[in-house]
PDB file of N, H, CA, C and O in Angstrom:
ATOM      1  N   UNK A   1     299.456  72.125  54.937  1.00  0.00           N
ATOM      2  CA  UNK A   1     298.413  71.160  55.262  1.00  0.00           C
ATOM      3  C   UNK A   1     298.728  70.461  56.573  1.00  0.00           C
ATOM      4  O   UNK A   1     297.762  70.385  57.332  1.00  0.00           O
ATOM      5  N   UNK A   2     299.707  70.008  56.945  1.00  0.00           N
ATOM      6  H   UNK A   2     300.491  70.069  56.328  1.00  0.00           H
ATOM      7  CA  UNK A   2     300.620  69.416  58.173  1.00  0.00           C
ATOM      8  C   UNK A   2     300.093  70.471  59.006  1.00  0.00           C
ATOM      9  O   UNK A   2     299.730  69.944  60.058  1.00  0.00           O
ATOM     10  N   UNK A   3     299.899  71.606  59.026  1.00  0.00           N
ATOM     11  H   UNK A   3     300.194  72.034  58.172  1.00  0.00           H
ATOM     12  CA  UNK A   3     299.680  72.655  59.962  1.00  0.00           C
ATOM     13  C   UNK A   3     298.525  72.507  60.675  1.00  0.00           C
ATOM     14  O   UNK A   3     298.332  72.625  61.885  1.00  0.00           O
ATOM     15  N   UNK A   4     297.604  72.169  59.570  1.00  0.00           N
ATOM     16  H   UNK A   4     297.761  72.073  58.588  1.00  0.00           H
ATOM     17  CA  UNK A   4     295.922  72.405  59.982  1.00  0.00           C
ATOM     18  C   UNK A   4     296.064  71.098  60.949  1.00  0.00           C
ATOM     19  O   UNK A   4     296.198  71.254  62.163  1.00  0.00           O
ATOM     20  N   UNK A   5     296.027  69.751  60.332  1.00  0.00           N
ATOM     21  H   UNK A   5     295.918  69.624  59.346  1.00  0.00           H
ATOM     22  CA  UNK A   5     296.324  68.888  61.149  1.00  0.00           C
ATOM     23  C   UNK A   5     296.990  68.612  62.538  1.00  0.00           C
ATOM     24  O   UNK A   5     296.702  67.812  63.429  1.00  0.00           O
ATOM     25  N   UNK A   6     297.675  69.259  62.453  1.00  0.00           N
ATOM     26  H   UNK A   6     297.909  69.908  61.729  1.00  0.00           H
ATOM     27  CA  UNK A   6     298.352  69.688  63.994  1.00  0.00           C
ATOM     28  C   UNK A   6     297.720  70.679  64.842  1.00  0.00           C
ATOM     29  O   UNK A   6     297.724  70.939  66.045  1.00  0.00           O
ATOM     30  N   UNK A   7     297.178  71.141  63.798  1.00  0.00           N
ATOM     31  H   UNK A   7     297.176  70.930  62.820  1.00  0.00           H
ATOM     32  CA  UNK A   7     296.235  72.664  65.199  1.00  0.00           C
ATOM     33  C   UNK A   7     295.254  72.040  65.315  1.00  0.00           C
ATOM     34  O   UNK A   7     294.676  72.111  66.400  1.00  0.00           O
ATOM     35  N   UNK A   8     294.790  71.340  64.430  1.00  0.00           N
ATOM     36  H   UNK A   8     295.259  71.283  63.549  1.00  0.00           H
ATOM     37  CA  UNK A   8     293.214  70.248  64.998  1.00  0.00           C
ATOM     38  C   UNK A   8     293.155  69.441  65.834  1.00  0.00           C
ATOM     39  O   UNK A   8     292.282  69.437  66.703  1.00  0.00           O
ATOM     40  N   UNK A   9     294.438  68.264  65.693  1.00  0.00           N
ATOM     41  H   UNK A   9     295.147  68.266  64.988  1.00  0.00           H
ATOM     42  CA  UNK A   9     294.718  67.314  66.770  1.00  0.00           C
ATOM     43  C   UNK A   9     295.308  67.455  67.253  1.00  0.00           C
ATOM     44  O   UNK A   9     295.566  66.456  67.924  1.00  0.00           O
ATOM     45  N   UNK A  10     296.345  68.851  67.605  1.00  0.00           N
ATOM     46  H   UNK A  10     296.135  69.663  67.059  1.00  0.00           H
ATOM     47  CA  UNK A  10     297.115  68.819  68.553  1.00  0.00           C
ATOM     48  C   UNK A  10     297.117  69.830  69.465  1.00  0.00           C
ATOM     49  O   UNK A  10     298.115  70.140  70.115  1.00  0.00           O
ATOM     50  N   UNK A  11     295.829  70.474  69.569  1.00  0.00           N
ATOM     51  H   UNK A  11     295.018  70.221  69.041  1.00  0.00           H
ATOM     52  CA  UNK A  11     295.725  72.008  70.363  1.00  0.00           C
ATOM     53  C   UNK A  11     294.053  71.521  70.921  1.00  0.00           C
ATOM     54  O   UNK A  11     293.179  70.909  70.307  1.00  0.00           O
ATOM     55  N   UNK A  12     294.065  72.028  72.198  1.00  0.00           N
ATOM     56  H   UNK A  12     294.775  72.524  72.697  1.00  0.00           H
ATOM     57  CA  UNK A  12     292.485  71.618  73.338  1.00  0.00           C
ATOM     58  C   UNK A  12     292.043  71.966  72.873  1.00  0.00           C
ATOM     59  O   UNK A  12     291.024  71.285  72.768  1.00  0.00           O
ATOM     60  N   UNK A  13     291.921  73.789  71.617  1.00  0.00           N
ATOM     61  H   UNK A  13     292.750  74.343  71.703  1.00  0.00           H
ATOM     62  CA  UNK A  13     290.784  74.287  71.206  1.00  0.00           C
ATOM     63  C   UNK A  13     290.030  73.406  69.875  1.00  0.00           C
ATOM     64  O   UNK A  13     288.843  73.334  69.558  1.00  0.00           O
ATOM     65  N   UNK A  14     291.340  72.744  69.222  1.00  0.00           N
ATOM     66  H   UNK A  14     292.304  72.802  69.480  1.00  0.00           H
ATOM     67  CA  UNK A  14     291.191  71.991  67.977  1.00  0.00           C
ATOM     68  C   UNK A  14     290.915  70.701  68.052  1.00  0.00           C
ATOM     69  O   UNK A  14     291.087  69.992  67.061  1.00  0.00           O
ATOM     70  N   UNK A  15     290.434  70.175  69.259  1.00  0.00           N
ATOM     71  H   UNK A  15     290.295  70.752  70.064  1.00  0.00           H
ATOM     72  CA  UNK A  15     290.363  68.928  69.882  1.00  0.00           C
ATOM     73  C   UNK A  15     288.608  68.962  70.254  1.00  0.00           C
ATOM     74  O   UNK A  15     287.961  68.094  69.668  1.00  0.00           O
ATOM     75  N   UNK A  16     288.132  69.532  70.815  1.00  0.00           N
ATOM     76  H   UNK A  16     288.657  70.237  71.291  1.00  0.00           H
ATOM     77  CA  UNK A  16     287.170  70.464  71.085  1.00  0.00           C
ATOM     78  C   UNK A  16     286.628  70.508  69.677  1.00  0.00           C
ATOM     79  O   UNK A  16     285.909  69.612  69.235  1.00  0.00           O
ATOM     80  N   UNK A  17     286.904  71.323  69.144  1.00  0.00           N
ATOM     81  H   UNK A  17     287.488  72.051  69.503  1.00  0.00           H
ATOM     82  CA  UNK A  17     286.022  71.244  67.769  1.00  0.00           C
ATOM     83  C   UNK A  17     285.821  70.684  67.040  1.00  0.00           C
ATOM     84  O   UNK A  17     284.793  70.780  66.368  1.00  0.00           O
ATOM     85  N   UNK A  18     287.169  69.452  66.778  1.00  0.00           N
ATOM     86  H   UNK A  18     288.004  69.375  67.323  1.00  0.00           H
ATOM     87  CA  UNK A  18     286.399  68.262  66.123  1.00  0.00           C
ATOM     88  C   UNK A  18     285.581  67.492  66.729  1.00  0.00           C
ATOM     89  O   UNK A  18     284.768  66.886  66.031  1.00  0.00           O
ATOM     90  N   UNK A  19     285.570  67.294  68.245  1.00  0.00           N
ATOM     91  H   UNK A  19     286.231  67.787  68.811  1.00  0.00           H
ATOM     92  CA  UNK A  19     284.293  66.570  68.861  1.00  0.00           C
ATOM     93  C   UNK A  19     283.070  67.185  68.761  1.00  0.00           C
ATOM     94  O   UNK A  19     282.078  66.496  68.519  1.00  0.00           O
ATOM     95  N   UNK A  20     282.970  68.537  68.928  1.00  0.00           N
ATOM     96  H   UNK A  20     283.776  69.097  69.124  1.00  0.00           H
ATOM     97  CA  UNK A  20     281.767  69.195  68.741  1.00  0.00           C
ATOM     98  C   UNK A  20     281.498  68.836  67.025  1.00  0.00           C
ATOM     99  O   UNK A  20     280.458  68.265  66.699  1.00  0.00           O
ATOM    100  N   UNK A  21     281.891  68.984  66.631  1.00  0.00           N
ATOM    101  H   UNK A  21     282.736  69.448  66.896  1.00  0.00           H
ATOM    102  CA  UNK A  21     281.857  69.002  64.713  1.00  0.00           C
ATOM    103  C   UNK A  21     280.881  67.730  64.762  1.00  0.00           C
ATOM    104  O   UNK A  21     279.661  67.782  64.607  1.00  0.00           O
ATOM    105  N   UNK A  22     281.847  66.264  65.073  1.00  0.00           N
ATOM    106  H   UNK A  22     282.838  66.222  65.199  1.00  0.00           H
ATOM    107  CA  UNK A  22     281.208  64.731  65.368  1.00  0.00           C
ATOM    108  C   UNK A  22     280.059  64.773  65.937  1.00  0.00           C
ATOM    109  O   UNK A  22     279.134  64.331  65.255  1.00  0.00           O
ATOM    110  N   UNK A  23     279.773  65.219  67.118  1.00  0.00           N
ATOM    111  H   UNK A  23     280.524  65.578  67.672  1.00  0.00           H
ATOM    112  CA  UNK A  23     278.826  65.395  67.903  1.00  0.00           C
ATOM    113  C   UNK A  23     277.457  66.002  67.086  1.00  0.00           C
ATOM    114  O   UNK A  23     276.388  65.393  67.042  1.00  0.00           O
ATOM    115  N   UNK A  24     277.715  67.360  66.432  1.00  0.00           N
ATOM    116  H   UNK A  24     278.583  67.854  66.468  1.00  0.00           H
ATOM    117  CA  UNK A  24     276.852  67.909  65.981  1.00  0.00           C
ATOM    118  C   UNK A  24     276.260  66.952  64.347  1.00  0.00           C
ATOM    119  O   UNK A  24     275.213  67.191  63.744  1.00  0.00           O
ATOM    120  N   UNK A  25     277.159  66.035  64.024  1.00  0.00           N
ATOM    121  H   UNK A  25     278.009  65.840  64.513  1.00  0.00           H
ATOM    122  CA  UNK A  25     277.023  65.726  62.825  1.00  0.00           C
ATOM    123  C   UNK A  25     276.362  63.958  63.372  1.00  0.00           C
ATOM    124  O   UNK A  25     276.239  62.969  62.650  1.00  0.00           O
ATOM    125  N   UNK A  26     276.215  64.019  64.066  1.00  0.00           N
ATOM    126  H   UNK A  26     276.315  64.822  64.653  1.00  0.00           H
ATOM    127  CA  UNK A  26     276.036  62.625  65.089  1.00  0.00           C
ATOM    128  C   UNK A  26     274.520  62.546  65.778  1.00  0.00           C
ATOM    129  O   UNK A  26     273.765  61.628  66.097  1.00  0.00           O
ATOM    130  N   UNK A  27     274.480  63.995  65.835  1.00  0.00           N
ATOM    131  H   UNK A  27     275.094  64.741  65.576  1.00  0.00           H
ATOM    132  CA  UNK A  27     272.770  64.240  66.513  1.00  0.00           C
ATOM    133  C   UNK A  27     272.317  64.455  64.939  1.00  0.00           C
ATOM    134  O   UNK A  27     271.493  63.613  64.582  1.00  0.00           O
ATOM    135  N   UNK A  28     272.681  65.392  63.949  1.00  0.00           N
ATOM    136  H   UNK A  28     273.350  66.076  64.239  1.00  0.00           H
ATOM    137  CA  UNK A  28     271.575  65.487  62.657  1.00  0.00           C
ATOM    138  C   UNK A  28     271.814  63.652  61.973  1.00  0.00           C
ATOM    139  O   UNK A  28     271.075  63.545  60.995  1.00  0.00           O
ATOM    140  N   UNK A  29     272.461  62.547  62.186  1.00  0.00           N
ATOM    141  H   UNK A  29     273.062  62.635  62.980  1.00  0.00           H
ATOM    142  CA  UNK A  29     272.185  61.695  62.037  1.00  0.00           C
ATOM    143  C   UNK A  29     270.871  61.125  62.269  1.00  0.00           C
ATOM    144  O   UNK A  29     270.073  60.792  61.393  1.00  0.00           O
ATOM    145  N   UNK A  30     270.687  61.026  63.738  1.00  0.00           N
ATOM    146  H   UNK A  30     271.335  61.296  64.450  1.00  0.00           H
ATOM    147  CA  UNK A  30     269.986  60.688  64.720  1.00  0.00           C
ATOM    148  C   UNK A  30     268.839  61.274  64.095  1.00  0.00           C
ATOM    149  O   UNK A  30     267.964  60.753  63.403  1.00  0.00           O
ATOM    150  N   UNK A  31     269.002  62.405  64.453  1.00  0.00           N
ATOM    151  H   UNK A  31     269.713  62.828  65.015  1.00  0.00           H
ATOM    152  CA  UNK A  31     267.443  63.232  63.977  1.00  0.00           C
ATOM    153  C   UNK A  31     266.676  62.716  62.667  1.00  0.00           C
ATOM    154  O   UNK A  31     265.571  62.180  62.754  1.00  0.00           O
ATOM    155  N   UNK A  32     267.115  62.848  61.857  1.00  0.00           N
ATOM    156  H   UNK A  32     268.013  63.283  61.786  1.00  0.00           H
ATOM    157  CA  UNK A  32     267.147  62.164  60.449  1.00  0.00           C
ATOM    158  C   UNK A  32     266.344  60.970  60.855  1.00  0.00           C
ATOM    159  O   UNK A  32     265.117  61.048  60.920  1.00  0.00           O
ATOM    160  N   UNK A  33     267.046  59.775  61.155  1.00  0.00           N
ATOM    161  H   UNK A  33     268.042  59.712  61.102  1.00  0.00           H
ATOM    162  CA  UNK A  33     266.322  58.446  61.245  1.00  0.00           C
ATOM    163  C   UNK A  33     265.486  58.383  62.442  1.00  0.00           C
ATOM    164  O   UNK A  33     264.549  57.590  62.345  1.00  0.00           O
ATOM    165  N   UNK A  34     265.571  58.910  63.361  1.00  0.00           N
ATOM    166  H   UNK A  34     266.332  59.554  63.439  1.00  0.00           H
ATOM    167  CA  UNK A  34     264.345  59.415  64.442  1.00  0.00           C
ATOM    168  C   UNK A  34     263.098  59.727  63.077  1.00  0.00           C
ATOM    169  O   UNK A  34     262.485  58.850  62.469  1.00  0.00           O
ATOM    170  N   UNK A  35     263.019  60.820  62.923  1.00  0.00           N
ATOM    171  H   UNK A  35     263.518  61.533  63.417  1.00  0.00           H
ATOM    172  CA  UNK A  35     261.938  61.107  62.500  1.00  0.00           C
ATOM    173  C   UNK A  35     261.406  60.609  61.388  1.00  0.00           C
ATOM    174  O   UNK A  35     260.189  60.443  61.303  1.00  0.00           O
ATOM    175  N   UNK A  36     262.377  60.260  60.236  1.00  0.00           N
ATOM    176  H   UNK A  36     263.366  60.395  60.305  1.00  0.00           H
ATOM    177  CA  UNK A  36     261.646  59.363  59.284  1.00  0.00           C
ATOM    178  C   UNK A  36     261.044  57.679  59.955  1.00  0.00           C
ATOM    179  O   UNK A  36     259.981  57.210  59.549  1.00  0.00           O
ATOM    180  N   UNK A  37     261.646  57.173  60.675  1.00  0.00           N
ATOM    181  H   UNK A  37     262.510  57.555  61.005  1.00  0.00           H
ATOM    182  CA  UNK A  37     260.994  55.910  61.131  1.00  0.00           C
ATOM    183  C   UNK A  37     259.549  56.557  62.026  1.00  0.00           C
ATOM    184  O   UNK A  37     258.467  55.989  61.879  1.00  0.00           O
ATOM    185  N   UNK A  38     259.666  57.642  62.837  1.00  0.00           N
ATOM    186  H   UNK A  38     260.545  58.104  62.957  1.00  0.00           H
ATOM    187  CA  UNK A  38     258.394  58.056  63.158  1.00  0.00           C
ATOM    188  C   UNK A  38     257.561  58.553  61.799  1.00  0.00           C
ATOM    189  O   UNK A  38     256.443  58.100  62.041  1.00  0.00           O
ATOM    190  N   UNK A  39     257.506  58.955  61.027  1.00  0.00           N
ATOM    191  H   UNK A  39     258.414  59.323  60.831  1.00  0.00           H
ATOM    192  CA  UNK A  39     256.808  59.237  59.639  1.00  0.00           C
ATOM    193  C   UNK A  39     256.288  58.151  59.215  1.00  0.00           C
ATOM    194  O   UNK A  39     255.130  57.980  58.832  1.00  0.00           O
ATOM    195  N   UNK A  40     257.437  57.139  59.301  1.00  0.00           N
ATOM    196  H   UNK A  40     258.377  57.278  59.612  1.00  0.00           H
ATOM    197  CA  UNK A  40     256.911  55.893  58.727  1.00  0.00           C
ATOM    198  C   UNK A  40     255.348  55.561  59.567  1.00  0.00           C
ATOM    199  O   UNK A  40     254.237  55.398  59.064  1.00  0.00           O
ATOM    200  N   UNK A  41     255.708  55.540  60.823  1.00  0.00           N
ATOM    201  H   UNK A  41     256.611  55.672  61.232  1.00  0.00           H
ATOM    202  CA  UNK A  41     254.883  54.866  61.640  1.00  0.00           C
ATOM    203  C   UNK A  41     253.540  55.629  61.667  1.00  0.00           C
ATOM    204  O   UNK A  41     252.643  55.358  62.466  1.00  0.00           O
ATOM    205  N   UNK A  42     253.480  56.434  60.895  1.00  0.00           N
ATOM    206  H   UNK A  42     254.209  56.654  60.246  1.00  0.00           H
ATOM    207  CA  UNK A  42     252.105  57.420  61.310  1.00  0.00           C
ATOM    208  C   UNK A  42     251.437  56.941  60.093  1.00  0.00           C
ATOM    209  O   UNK A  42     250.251  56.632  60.216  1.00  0.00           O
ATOM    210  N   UNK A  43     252.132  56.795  58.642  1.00  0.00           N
ATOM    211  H   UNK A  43     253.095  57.046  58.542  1.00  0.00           H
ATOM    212  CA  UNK A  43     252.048  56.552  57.713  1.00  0.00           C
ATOM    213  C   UNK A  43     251.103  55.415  57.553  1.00  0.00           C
ATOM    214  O   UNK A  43     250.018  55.390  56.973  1.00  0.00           O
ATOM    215  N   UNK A  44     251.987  54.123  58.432  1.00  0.00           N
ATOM    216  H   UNK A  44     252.869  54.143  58.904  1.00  0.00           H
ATOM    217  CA  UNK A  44     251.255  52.951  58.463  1.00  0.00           C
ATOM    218  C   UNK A  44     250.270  52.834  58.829  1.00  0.00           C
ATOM    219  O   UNK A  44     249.333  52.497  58.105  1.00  0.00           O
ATOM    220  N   UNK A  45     250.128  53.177  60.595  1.00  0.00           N
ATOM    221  H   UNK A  45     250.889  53.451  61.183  1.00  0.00           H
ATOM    222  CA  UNK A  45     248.847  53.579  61.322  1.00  0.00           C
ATOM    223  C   UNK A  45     247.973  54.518  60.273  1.00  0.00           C
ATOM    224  O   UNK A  45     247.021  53.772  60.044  1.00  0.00           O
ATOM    225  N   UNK A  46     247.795  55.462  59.671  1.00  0.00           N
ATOM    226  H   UNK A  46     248.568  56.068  59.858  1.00  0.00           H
ATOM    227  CA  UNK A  46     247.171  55.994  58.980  1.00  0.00           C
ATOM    228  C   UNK A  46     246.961  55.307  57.798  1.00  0.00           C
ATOM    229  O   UNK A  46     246.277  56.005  57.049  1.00  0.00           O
ATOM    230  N   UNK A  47     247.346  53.903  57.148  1.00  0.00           N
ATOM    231  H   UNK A  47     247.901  53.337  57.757  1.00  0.00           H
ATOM    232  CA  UNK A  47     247.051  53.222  56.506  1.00  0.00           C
ATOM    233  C   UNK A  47     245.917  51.834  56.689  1.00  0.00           C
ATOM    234  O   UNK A  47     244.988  51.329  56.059  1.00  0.00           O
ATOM    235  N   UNK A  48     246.634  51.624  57.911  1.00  0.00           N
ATOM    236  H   UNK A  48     247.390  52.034  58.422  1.00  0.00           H
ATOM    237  CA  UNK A  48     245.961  50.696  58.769  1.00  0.00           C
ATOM    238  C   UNK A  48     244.539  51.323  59.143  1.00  0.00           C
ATOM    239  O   UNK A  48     243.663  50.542  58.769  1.00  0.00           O
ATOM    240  N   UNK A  49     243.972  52.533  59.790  1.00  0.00           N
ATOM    241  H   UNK A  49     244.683  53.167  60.094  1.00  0.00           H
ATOM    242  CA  UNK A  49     242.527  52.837  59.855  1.00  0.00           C
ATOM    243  C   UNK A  49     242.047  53.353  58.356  1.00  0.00           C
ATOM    244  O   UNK A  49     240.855  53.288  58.056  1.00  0.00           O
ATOM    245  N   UNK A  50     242.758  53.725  57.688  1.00  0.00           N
ATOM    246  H   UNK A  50     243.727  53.778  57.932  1.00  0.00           H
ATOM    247  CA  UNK A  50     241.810  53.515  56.441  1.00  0.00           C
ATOM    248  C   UNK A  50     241.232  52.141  56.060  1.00  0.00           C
ATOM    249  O   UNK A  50     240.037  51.911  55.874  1.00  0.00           O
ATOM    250  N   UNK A  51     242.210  51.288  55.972  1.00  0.00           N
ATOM    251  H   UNK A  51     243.181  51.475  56.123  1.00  0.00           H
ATOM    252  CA  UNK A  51     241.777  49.754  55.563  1.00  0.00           C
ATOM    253  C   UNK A  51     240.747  49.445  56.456  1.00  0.00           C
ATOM    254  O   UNK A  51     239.724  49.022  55.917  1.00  0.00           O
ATOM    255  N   UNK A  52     240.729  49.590  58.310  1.00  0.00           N
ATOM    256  H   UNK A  52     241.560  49.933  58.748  1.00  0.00           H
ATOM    257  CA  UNK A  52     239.616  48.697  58.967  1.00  0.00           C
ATOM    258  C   UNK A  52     238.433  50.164  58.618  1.00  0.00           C
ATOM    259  O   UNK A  52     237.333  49.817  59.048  1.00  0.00           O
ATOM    260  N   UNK A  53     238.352  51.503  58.049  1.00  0.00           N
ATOM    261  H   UNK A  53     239.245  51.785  57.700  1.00  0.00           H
ATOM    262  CA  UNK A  53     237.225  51.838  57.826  1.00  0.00           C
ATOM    263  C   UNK A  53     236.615  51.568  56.754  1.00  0.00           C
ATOM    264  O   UNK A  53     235.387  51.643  56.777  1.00  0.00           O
ATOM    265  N   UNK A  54     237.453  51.088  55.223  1.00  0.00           N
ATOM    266  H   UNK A  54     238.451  51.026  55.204  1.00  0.00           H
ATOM    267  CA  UNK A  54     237.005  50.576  54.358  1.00  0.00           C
ATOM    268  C   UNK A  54     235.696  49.369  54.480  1.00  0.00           C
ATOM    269  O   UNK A  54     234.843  49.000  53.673  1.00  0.00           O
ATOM    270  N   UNK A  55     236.051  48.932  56.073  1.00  0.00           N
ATOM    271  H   UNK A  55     236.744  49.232  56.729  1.00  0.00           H
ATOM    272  CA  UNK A  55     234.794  47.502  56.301  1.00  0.00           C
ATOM    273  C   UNK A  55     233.645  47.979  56.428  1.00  0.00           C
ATOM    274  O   UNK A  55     232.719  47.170  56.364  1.00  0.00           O
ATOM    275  N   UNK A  56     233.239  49.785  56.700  1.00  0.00           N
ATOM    276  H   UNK A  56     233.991  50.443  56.752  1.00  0.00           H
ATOM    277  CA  UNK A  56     232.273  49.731  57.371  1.00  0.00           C
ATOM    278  C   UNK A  56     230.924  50.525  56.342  1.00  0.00           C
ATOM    279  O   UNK A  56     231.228  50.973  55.236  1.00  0.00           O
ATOM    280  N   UNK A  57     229.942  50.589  56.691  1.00  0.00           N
ATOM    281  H   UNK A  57     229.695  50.226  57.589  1.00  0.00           H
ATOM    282  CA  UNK A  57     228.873  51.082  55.622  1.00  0.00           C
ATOM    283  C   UNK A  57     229.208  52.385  56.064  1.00  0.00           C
ATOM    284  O   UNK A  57     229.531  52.758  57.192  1.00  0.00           O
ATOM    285  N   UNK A  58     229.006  53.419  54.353  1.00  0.00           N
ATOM    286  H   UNK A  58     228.744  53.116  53.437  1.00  0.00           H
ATOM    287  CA  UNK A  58     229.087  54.809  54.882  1.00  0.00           C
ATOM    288  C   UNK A  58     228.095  55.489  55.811  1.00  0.00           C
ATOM    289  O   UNK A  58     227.015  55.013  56.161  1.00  0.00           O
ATOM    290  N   UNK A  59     228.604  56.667  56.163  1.00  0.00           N
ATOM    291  H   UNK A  59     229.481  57.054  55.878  1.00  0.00           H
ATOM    292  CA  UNK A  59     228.183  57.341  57.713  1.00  0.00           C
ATOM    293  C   UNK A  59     227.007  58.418  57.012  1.00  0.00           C
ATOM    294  O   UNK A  59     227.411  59.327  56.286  1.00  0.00           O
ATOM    295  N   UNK A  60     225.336  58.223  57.321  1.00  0.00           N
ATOM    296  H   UNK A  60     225.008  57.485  57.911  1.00  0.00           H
ATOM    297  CA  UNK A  60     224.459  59.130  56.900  1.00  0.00           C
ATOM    298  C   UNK A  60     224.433  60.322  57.914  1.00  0.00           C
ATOM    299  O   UNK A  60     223.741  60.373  58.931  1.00  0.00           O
ATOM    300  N   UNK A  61     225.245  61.207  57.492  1.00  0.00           N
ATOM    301  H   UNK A  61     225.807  61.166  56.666  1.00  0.00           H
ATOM    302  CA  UNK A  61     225.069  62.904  58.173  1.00  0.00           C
ATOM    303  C   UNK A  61     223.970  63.489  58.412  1.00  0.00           C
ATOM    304  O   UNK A  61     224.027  64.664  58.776  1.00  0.00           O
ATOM    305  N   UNK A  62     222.707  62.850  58.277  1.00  0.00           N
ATOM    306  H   UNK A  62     222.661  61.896  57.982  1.00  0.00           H
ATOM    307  CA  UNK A  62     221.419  63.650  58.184  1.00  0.00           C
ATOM    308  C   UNK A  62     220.878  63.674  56.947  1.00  0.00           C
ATOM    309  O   UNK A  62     219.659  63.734  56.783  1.00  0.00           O
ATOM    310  N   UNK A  63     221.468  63.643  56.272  1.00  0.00           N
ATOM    311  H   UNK A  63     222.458  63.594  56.406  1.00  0.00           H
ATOM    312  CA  UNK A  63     220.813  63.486  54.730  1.00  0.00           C
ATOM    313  C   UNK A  63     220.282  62.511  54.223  1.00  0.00           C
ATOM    314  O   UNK A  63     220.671  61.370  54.471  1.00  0.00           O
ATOM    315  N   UNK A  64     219.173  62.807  53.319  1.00  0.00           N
ATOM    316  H   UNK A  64     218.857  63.734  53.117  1.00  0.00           H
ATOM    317  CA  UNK A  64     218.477  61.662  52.371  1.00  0.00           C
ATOM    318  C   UNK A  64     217.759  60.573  53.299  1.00  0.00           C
ATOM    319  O   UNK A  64     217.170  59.620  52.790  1.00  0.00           O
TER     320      UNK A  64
END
């Protein structure tokens, strides 16, 4: 086990890959709460024009 640890933190290639590892695990963070707070926001807005169309009399298409 001492081994792995030493080839990870103690070799450029194993140094390197745990930053890439962080990095890569650092952007699917990001991504994650990026896009659910944008979800949110479409959510709302798409809540919000339902409510101000709820004010209005329905729309006659030609009919009746």
């Amino acid at each position: 086990m001492g081994s792995a640890w030493q080839g990870l933190l103690g070799t450029d290639y194993g140094l390197f890959s745990l930053i890439g590892s962080i990095f890569m695990l650092g952007i699917g963070v990001f991504f994650i709460w990026f896009f659910s707070r944008k979800i949110q926001q479409s959510a709302d807005e798409h809540a919000r024009e339902l409510r101000k169309g709820a004010n209005k009399p329905p729309v006659n298409n030609g009919r009746g």
